[in-house]
C-alpha positions as CSV (number, residue, x, y, z in Angstrom):
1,X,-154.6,54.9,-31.8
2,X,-153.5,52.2,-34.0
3,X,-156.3,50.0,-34.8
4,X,-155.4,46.0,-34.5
5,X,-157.1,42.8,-36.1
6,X,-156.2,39.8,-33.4
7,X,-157.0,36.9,-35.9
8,X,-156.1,33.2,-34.4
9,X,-158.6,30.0,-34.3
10,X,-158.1,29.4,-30.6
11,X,-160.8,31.8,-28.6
12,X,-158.6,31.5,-25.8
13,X,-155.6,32.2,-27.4
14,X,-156.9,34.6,-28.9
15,X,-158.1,36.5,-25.9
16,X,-154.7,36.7,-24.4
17,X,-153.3,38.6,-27.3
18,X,-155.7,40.9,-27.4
19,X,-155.0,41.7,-23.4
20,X,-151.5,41.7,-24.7
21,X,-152.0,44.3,-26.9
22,X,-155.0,46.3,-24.9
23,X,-151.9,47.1,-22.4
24,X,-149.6,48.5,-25.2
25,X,-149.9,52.4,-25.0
26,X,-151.1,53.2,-28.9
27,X,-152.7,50.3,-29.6
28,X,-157.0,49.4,-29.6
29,X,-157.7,46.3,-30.3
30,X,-160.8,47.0,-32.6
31,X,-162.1,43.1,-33.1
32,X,-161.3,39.3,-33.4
33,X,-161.8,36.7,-36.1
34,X,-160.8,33.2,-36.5
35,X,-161.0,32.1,-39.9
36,X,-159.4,33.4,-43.2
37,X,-163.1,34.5,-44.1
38,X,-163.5,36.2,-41.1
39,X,-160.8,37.6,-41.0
40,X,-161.4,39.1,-44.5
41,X,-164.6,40.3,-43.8
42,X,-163.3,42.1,-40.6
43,X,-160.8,43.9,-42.5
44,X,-163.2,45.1,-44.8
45,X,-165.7,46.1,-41.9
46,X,-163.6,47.8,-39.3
47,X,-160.6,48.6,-41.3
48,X,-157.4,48.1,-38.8
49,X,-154.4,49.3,-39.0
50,X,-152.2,46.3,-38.2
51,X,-153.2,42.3,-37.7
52,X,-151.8,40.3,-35.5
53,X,-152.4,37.0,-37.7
54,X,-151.8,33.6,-36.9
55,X,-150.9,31.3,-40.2
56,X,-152.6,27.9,-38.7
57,X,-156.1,29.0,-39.4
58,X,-159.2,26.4,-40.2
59,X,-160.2,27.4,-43.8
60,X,-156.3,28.2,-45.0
61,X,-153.5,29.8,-43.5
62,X,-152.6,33.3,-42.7
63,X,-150.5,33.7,-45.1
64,X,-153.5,33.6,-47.6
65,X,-155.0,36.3,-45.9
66,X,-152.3,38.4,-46.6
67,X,-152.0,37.0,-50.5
68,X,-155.8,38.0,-50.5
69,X,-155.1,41.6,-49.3
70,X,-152.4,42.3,-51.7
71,X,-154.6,41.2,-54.6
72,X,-157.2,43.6,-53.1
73,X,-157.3,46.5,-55.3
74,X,-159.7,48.6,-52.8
75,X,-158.1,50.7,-50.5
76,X,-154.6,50.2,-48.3
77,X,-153.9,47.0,-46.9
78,X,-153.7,46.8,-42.9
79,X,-150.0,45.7,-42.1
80,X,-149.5,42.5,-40.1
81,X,-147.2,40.7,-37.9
82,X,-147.5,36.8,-37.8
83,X,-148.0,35.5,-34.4
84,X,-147.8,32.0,-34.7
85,X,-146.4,27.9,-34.2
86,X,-144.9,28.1,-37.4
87,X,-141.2,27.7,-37.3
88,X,-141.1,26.8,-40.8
89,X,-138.4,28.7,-42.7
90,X,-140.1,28.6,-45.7
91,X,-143.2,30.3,-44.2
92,X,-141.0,33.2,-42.8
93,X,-139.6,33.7,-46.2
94,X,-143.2,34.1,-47.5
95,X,-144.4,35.9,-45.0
96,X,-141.6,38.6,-45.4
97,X,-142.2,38.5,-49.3
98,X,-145.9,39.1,-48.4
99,X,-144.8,42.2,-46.6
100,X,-145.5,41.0,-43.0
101,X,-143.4,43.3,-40.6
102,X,-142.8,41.0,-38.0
103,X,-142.5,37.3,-37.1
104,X,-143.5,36.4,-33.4
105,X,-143.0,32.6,-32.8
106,X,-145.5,30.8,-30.3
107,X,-145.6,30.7,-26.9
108,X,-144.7,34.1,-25.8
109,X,-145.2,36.5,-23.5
110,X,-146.6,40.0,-22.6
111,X,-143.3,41.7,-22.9
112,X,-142.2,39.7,-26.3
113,X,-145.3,41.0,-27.9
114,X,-145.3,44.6,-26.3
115,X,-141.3,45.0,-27.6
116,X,-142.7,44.2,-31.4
117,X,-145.7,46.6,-31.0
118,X,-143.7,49.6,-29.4
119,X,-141.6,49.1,-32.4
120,X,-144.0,49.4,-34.8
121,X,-145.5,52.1,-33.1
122,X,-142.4,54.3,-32.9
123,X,-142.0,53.0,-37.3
124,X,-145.7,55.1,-37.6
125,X,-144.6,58.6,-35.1
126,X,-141.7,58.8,-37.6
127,X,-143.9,57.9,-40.9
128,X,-146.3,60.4,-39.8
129,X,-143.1,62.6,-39.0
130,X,-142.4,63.0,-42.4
131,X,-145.0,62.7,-44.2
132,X,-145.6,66.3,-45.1
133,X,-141.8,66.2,-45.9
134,X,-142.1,65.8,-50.2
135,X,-138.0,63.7,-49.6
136,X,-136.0,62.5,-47.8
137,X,-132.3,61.9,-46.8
138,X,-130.2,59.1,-46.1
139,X,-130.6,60.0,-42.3
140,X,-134.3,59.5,-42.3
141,X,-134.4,56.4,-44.4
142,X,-131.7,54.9,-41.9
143,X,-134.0,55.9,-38.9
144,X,-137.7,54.5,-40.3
145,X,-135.6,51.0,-40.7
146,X,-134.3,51.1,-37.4
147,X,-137.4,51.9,-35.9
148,X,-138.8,49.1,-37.6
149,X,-136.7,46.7,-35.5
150,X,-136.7,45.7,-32.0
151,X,-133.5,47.6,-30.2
152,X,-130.7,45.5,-29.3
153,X,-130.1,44.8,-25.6
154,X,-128.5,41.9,-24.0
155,X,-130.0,38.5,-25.0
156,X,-128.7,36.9,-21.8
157,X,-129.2,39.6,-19.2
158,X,-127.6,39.1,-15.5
159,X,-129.5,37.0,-13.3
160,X,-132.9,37.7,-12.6
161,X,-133.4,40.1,-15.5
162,X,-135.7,39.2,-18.5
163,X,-134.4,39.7,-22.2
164,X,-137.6,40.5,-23.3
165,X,-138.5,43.2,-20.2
166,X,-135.2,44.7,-20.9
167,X,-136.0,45.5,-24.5
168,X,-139.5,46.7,-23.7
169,X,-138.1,49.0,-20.9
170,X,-135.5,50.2,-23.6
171,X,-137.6,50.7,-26.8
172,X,-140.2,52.2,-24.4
173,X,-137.2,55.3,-23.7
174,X,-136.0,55.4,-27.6
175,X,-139.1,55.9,-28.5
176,X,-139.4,59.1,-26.1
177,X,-138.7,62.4,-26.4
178,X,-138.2,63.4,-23.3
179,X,-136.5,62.0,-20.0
180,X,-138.6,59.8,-18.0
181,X,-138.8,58.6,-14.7
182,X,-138.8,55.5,-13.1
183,X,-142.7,55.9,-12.4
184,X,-143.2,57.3,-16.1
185,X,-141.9,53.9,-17.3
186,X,-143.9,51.7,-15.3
187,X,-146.9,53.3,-16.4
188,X,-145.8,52.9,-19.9
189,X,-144.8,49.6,-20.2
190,X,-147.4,47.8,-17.1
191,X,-144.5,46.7,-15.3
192,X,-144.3,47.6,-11.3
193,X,-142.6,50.8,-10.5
194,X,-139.9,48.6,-8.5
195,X,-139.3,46.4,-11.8
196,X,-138.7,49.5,-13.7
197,X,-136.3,51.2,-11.3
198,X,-134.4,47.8,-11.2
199,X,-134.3,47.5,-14.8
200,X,-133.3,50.8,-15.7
201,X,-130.4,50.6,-12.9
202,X,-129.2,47.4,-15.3
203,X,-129.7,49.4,-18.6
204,X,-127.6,52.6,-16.7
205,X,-124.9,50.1,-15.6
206,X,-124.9,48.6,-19.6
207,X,-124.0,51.6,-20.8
208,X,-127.7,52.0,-23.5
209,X,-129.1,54.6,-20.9
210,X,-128.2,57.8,-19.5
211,X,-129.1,58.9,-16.0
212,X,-129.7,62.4,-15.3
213,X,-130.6,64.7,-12.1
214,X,-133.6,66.8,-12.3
215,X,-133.4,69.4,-9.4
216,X,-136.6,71.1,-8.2
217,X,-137.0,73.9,-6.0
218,X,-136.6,72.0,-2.8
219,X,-135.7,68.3,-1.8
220,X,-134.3,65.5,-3.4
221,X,-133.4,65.8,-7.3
222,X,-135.4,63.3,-9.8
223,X,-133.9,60.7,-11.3
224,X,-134.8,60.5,-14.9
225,X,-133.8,58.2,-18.0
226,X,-133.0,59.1,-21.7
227,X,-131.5,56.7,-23.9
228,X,-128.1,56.5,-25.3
229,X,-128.3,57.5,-29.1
């Protein structure tokens, strides 16, 4: 399980993204805090993997938190994404140079916030992956950047689809080994089993996945879904 930090001022706020994440197969959301002293402490005291940090906070900014961290010569630092109001270009820039790995800009949904996490999530299977491997190639480098970023699906779906939905559903398959079914996908991603079968009839019909027959012994043969490399 990949241990998260949810670290934003507003309790209620707050409490929504950890739900977010709670849903997110992977992740445990392992504690709150909503100052940069707090948020400090925690990471000291329960050691997460990854925060989910907001840079408005009341005693400094997020970003300060993560310019703390790096100065921290104890241990590795947790990763973080910003989720924030921010839209300042400049704080973007710093929060890459601070080696945030993502940049989720207030209000957004479920799905928005489940399509970065699955992402990251997929970034550690393949870290993990290889790291009993003493190099690398090309290959593998290319694939740990990729999996670093959200996939690519329509921005502007057909009518009645959701951009966001529609990259959850799809990371959700690349990040599979293995064919899944309509059911399988719903459970993994909290959508309805209806929404997924609808939304992986859109990605079939784009062309970024593959439908395939699964025959049994008797009756009607399972439709499952693999992604299109």
């Amino acid at each position: 399980m990949i241990r998260t930090l949810v670290v934003d001022d507003d309790f209620r706020v707050s409490r929504v993204h950890c739900d977010y994440a709670s849903r997110v197969k992977g992740f445990e959301v392992v504690g709150q805090a909503a100052t940069v002293g707090a948020a400090l402490d925690a990471v000291r005291d329960l050691q997460p993997d990854l925060l989910l940090l907001d840079i408005f906070l009341p005693d400094g900014s997020g970003l300060d938190v993560l310019r703390r961290l790096s100065g921290d010569a104890g241990g590795d630092r947790p990763d973080a994404i910003m989720i924030t109001a921010d839209r300042d270009i400049t704080s973007v820039r710093i929060a890459m140079k601070l080696g945030a790995v993502g940049y989720l800009v207030k209000p957004f949904g479920a799905p928005d916030l489940a399509e970065r996490l699955t992402a990251y999530r997929e970034l550690q299977y393949r870290m993990d992956a290889l790291g009993t491997v003493p190099e690398t190639d090309q290959a593998d480098v290319d694939a740990l950047f990729s999996a670093a970023r959200p996939p690519a699906v329509p921005r502007v779906p057909a009518k009645g689809h959701s951009a966001p939905t529609l990259a959850l559903l799809h990371q959700t398959l690349r990040t599979t080994h293995d064919a899944l079914s309509a059911a399988e996908t719903a459970e993994r991603t909290g959508v309805s089993r209806a929404t997924a079968q609808r939304y992986l009839s859109y990605l079939v019909k784009e062309g970024m996945v593959r439908l395939e027959l699964r025959y049994g012994a008797t009756g009607r043969p399972e439709h499952r879904y693999r992604v299109v490399p």
